[in-house]
N, C-alpha and C positions, 0 to 999 in steps of 0.2 A: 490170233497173235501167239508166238511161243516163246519163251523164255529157256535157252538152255545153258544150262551147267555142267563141266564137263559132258560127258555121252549123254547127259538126263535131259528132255526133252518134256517142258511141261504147256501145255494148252491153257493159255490162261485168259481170263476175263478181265480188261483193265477195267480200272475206276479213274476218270478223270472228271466226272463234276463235282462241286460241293456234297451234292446229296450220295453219287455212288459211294465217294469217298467215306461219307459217314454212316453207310448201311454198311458196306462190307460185306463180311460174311453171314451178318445175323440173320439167322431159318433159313439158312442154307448149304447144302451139302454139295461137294464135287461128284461128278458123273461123268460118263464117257467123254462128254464135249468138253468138260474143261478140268483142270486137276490142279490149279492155278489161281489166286486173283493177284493185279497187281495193279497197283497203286500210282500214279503217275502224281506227282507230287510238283503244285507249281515252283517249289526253293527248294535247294538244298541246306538244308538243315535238319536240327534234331527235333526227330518226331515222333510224337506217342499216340501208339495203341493198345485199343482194349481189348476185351471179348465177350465184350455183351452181347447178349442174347444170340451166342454163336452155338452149332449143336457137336462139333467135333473140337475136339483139340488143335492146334495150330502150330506151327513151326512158322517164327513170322523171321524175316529175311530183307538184312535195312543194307540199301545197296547208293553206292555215290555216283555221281552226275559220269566219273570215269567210266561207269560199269563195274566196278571192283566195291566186292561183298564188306561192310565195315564192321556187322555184328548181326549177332544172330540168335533168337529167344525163340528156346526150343522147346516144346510140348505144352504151351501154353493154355490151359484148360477153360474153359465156356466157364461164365458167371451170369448166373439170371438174380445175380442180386442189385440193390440198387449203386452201391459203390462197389467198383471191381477194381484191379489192380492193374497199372497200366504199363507197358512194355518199348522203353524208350530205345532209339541208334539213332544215328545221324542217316542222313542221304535225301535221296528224292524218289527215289524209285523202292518200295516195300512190295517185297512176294510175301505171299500167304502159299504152303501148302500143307499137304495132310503131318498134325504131326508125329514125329519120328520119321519124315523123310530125310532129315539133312543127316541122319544119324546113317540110317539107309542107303543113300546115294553116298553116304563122305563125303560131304558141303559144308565147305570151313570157312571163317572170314578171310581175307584175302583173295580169294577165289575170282576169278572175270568172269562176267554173263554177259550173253548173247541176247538179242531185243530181235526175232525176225519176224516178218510180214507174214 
């Protein structure tokens, strides 16, 4: 599946059960096949993420039921502690990609993404 933003084309790995959903990113890095996760969220609503036990930094990317970007928590850094700090937006749909990408691409809230097969 790819998720794109304006010209930016990212390969991403959704999360649609309970469990992907709450593993995430943790010990794990993006590679040629995916440069992406995304979140498939059963409501729309405001939804918090962490970064535990993640090994990169994260640009996390809170997007609404429309497809249009609502907010956007940039360079969020891996926590191997036991309380971490957690990274709130609304929507239903959350990208994860490497961060300083939205800073790279210029990926602003308001922005429309594409879901394609």
């Amino acid at each position: 599946m790819k998720v794109i933003i304006n010209d930016n084309v990212f390969k991403v790995k959704v999360c649609m059960t309970p469990e992907t959903i709450k593993n995430g990113m943790m010990g794990q890095r993006f590679d040629e096949n995916f440069n992406g996760m995304l979140f498939m969220m059963p409501d729309e609503q405001q939804q918090s993420f962490w970064m535990k036990n993640c090994l990169i930094p994260l640009d996390i990317i809170f997007i609404d039921n429309n497809k249009k970007i609502t907010s956007i928590s940039k360079d969020c850094s891996p926590c191997n502690e036991k309380s971490c700090p957690s990274y709130e937006g609304f929507g239903n749909y959350i990208l994860e990609v490497e961060g300083g990408t939205c800073d790279l691409c210029d990926i602003k809230e308001g922005m429309d993404i594409k879901i394609s097969l």
